[in-house]
N, C-alpha and C positions, 0 to 999 in steps of 0.2 A: 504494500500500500504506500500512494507516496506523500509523503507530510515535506512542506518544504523548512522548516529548522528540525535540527533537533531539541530544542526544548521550548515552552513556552514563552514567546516573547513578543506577541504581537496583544495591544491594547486596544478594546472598542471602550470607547470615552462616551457618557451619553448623559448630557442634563437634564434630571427628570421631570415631565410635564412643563420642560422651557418658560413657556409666556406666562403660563399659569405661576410657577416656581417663583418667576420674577414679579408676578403682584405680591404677590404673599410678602417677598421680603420686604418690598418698599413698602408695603401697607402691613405696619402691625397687627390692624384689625382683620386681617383677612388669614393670619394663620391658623390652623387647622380645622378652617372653613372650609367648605364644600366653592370654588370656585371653578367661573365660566369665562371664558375670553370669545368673545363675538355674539353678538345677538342673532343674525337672520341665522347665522352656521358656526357651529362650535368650532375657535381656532386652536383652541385648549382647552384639557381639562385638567384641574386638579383632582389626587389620586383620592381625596375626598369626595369628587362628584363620582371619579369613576369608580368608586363605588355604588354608588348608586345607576350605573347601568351605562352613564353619558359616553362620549365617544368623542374624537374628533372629525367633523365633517358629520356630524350631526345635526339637523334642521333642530334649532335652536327650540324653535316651541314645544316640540319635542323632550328638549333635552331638560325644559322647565318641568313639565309633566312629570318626567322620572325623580327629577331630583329637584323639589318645590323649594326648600330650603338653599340653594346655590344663589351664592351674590355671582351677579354678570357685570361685568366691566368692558367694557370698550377699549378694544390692542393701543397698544402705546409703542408701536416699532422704534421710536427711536430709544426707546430703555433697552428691548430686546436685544437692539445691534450693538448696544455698547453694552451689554454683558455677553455675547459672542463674541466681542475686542477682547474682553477680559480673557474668557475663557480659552482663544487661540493664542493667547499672549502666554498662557499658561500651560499650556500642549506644546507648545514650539521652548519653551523652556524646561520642558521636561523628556523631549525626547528629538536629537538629529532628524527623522522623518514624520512627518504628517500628514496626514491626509483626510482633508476636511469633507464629511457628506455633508452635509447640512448647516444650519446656525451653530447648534448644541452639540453636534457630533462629531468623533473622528478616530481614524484609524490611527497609533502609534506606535513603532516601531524601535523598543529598548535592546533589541539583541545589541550585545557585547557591554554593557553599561556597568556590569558590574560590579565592577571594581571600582569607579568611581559613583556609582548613584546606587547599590544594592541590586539584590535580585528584581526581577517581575513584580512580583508579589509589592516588597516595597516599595520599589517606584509606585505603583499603584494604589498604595496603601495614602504614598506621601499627597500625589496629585487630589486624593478625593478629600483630605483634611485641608490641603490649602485652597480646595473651588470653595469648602465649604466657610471655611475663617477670611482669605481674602475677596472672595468674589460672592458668599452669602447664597450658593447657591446648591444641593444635593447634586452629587455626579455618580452616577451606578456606573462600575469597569466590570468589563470581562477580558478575561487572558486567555490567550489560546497558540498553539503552532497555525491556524489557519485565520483570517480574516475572516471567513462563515462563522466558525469556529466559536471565534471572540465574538462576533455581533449577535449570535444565538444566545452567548452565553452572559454577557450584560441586559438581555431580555429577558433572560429568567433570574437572574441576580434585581430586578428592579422594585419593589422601589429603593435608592440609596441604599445598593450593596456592592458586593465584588464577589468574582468568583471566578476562579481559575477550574481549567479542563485539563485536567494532568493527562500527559500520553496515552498512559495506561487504560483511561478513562473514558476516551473520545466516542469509541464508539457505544457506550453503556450511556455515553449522555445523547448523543443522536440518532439512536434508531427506536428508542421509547415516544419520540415526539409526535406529535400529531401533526398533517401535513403541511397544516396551515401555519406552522411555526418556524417554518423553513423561510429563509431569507429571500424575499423575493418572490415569494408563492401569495396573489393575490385570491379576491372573493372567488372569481370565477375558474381559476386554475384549481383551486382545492375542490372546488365543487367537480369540477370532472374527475380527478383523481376519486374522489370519494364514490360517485357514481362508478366507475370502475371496480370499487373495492378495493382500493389502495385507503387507507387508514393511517398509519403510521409511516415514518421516516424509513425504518425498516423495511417494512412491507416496498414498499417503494425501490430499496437497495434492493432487494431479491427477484428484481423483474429485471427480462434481458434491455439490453439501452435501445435495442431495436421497437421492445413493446413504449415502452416510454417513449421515444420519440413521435411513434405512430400516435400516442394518445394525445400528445400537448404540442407537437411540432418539432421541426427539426432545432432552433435555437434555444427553446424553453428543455427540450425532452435532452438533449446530453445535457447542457446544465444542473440539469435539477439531477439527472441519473448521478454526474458527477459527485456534484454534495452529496446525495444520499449514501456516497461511497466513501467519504472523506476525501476526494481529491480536489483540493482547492490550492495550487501555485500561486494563487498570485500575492506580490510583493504589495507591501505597502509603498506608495509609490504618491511622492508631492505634486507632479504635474506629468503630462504626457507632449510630447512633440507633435504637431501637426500644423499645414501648411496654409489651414485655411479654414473658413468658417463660411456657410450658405445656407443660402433656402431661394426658395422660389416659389410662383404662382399663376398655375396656366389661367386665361383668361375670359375664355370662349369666346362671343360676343362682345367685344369690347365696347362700352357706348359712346367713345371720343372725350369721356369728361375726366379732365384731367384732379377734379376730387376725387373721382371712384380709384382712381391710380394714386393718390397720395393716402387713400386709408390702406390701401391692398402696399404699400409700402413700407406704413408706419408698422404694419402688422409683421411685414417681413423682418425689421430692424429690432422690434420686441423679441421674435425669436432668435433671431443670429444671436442679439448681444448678451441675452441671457443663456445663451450655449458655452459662450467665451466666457463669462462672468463664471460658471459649473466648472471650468473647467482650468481657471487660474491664467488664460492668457488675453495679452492687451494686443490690439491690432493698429496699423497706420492706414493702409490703403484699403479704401472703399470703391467697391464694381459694380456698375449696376449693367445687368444685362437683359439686353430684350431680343425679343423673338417677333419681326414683322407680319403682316398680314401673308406678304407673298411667299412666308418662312425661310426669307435672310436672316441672320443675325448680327446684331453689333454689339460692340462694351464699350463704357467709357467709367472711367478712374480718377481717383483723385489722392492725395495722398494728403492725409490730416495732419496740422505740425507736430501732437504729440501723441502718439499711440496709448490706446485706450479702449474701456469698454463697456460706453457709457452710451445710452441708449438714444441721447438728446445729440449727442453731439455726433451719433452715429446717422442720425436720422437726418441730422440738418444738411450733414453731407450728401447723403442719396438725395435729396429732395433739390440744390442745385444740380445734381445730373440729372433730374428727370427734368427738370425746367427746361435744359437745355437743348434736351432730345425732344420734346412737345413738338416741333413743328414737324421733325420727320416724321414723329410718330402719328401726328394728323394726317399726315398726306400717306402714307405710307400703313395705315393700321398697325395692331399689335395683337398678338397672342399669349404673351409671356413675358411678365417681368421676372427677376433673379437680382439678389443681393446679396455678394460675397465681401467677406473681408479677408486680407492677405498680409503681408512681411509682417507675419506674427511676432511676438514679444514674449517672455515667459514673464508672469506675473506670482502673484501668492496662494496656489491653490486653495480655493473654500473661502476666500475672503470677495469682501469690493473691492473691486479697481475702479481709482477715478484719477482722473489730473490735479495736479497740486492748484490749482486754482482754480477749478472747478469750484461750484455752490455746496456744499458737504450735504446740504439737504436733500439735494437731487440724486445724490450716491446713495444716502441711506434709503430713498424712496424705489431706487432700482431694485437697491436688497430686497426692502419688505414686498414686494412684487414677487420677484423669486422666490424667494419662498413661501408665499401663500401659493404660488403655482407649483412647487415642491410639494407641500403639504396638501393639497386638496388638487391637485391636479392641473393642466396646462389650462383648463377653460375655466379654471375658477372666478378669476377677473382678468377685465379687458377694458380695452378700452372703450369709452362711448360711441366714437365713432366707426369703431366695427361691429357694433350693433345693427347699424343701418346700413351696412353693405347688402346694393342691390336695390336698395330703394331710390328714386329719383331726388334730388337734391342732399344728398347723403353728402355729412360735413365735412368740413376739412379735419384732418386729427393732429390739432393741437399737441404740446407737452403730458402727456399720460392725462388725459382726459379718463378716470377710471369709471368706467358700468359698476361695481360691487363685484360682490363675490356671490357668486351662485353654487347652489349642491353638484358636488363628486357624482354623477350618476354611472351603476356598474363598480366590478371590481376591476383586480390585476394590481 
């Protein structure tokens, strides 16, 4: 079987119930209170509400219903962002590699530490005493040889625990689980598996990778066959290399209005920047490419003075190259727009990147976007003006014009 260290030294770092954790401490009155972070859709719960049944991405009236007694509060992103400053300020000092998933979370990486910062264990021990005395906040660790490993095992350590997955142990802690506890295994994935009759993590490993694949697909079905075997290589890893960032938007019928192409744009630079922002890199040159009526193609490019991957400053860019292309584009129709960013930059995996003189409020607003589309899904909120794509006089889209946040519908 292949484990890639030989002993336990990979870290999943996880602050528990985040938004919720951080009312609680700023508001005295709110500890060991049943608390709610968002009204129309639960952004958090405290492990007080979830006890009583609550959920996140729970239709709020809902989540009043279960749990009558929860104070709701209204998200305060910019406390959140500056206690995930805190908290990567605090993972990047306690161990050479990092690897942020989210606001509150991250992979770390102590192999060889020992001798100057103790074993696993300690490091571990130390990091959840100083989230808890400097930054006021519960951090649940798990320890493991694998990344799955570790993120399965600060899941069942929570609330504010630790717990290490000794070698010998590995597979007596993952083939008892239930399917749905597997990393990565959403509503609808475990729902097939179960209908199958696969039930446990085990059950699962005793089927050929061939049946598994047949069931859930070629990407999902080695995957998950993988884990359920303990094969998980991969390294804890701060950022990855890559040349380039896109998306794109076929058109059909184009109607000539050159609003309907600055929402269908804004919406394209939403997603680029927040791929770049997941992924810790800043970019300079902005592409916009199109796809004519007679199906030529052209690009035109620009290159920003300071590489970045900031969603305003991404957007202002594309939006003089579409200005500038309007007349061919009139005469000439369109079927496709496309909006790349290139001469990549490595930035600080898991964090915001912005320009040192940039507005810091428009950073921290990028963040809290991202991660409500982390947390509840890419459709959670949008913009206003991509509400109205398709309707005639459909606006121009402003600086993050936001619609709200709508319900997660479906699993995965």
């Amino acid at each position: 079987m292949f484990v890639p260290v030989t002993a336990p030294s990979i870290l999943h770092a996880d602050a528990d119930a985040f938004f919720a954790s951080v009312e609680q401490r700023d508001d005295p009155r709110l500890r060991g209170r049943p608390v709610i972070v968002g009204q129309g859709v639960v952004m958090a719960a405290s492990y007080e509400a979830r006890r009583c049944g609550v959920r996140g991405a729970m239709n709020g009236a809902q989540a009043r219903r279960l749990c009558p007694d929860a104070v709701v509060v209204p998200p305060r992103f910019s406390a959140y962002l500056q206690a995930s400053d805190d908290l990567f300020d605090l993972f990047r000092r306690t161990a050479p590699v990092v690897e942020g998933l989210s606001l509150e979370e991250a992979f770390l990486d102590v192999s060889g530490l020992e001798r100057i910062a103790g074993s696993p264990l300690e490091i571990a021990r130390r990091l959840r005493a100083e989230a808890r005395e400097r930054i006021g906040l519960p951090v649940t660790v798990g320890i493991a040889r694998s990344k799955t490993l570790a993120k399965m095992a600060s899941r069942a350590a929570k609330p504010d625990g630790l717990l290490v997955v000794a070698p010998e142990r590995e597979l007596a802690f993952l083939h008892p689980l239930e399917v749905d506890r597997l990393w990565g295994v959403g509503d609808a994935t475990a729902r097939r598996m179960r209908r199958a009759g696969i039930e446990t993590v085990g059950q699962l490993a005793e089927l050929p990778e061939a049946a598994v694949v047949s069931l859930l697909g070629p990407a999902t079905g080695h995957r998950l066959h993988a884990v359920a075997r303990n094969r998980d290589p991969r390294p804890v890893r701060s950022g990855r290399r890559r040349r380039s960032f896109g998306a794109q938007s076929a058109l059909g019928r184009w109607s000539g209005s050159q609003a309907r192409l600055d929402v269908i744009l804004s919406g394209l630079a939403d997603r680029v920047t927040r791929r770049m922002r997941a992924a810790g890199r800043i970019g300079r040159t902005v592409i916009l490419r199109l796809r004519f009526g007679d199906f030529s193609r052209a690009t035109r490019s620009r290159t920003m003075p300071v590489a970045n991957a900031a969603t305003d400053s991404v957007l202002a860019t594309a939006r003089s190259l579409l200005a500038e292309a309007m007349p061919e584009i009139r005469r000439r129709g369109l079927t496709l727009v496309g909006l790349t960013i290139t001469n990549l930059e490595r930035g600080l995996a898991g964090e915001q990147l912005e320009l040192p003189l940039r507005d810091r409020s428009r950073a921290r607003l990028d963040a809290a976007i991202d991660e409500l589309r982390d947390r509840f899904g890419v459709g959670a909120i949008t913009r206003a003006a991509l509400l109205g794509l398709g309707r005639a006089g459909s606006p121009l889209a402003g600086d993050h014009e936001l619609a709200g946040v709508r319900r997660r519908r479906g699993g995965g």
